[in-house]
C-alpha positions as CSV (number, residue, x, y, z in Angstrom):
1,X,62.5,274.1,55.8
2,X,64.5,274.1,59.1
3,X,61.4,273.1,62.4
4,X,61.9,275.9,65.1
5,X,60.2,278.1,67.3
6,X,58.4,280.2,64.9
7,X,57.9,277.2,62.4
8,X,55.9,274.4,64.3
9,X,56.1,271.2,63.1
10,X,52.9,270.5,61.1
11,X,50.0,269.2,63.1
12,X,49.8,265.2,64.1
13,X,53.4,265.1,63.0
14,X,56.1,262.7,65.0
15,X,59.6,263.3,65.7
16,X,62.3,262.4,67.9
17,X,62.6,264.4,71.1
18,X,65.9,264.9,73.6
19,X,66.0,263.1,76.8
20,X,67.8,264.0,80.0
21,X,67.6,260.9,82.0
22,X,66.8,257.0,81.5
23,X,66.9,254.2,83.7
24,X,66.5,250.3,83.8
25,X,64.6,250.0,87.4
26,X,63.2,246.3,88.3
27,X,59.3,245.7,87.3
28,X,57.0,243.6,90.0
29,X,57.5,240.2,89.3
30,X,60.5,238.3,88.5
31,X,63.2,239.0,86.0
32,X,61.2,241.8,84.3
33,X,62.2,245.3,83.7
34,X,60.9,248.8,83.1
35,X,62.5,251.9,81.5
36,X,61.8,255.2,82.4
37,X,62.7,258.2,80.6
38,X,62.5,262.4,81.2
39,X,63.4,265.1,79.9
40,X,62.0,268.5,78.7
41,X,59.6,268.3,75.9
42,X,59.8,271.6,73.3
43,X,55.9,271.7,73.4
44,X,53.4,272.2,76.5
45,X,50.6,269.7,74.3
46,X,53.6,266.8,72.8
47,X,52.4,263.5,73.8
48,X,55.8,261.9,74.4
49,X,56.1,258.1,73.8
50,X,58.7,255.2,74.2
51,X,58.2,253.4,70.6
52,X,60.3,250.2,70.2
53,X,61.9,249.9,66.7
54,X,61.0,246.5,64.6
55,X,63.1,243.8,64.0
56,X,63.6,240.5,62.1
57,X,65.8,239.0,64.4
58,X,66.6,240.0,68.2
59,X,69.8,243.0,68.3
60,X,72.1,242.8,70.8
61,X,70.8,245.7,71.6
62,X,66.8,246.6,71.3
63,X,66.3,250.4,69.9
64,X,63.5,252.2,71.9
65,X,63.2,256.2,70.2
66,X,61.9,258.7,72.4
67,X,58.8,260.1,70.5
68,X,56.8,263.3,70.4
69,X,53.6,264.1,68.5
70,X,51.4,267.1,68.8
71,X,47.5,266.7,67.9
72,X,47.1,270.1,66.6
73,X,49.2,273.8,66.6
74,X,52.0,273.4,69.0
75,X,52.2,275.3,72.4
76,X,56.2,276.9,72.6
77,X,56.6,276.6,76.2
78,X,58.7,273.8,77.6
79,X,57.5,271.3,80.1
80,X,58.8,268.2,81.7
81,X,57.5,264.7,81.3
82,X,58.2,261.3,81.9
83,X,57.4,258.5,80.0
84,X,57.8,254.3,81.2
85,X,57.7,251.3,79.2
86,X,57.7,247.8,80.8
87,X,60.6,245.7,78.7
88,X,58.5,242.2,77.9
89,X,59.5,242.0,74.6
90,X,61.8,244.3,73.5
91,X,64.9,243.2,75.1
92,X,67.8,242.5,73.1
93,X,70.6,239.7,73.4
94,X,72.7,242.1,75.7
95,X,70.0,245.2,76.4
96,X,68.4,248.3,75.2
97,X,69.1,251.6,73.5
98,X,67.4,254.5,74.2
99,X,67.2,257.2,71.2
100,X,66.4,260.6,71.1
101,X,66.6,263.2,68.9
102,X,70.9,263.5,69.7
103,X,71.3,261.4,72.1
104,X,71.7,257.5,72.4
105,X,72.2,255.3,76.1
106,X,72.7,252.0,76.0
107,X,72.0,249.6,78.8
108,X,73.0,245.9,79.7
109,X,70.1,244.1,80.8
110,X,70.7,240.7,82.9
């Protein structure tokens, strides 16, 4: 069954979400990083997360999807958000990747 409008995603359920904008900005202290992401979320209540993938080895690239979950019956009205994520850790060889739902940015990080 096909998720829209009229058919909510079941309750606590996670899925990818669109983004709109994302950016490497530089954290506090030396050679760290943060990413921030917005966009429009489908559902006033989605909590919207930046959830690192898992690796065995470092990518060139470390994934980071841009989540949403609901904790109950999903409000349809739209709303912005912004979500950050500070980048100790999940930095790959060359950068990041930022994933949504149909779209993918990828960015070097020094």
């Amino acid at each position: 069954m096909s998720e829209d409008s009229t058919h909510p995603p079941p309750p606590s359920s996670v899925r990818p979400v669109d983004f709109e904008e994302a950016r490497v900005v530089p954290g506090v202290a030396p050679d760290s990083f943060i990413l921030i992401v917005s966009g429009t979320k489908p559902y006033l209540n989605m909590k919207v997360e930046l959830s690192p993938l898992v690796y065995v080895r470092q990518p060139e690239h470390w994934g980071i999807e841009v989540t949403g979950s609901l904790p109950g019956v999903g409000l349809p009205a739209t709303a912005p958000y912004t979500v950050s994520l500070p980048l100790d850790g999940v930095l790959g060889t060359e950068g990041i990747e930022v994933i949504g739902a149909r779209n993918r940015r990828t960015f070097d990080v020094p």
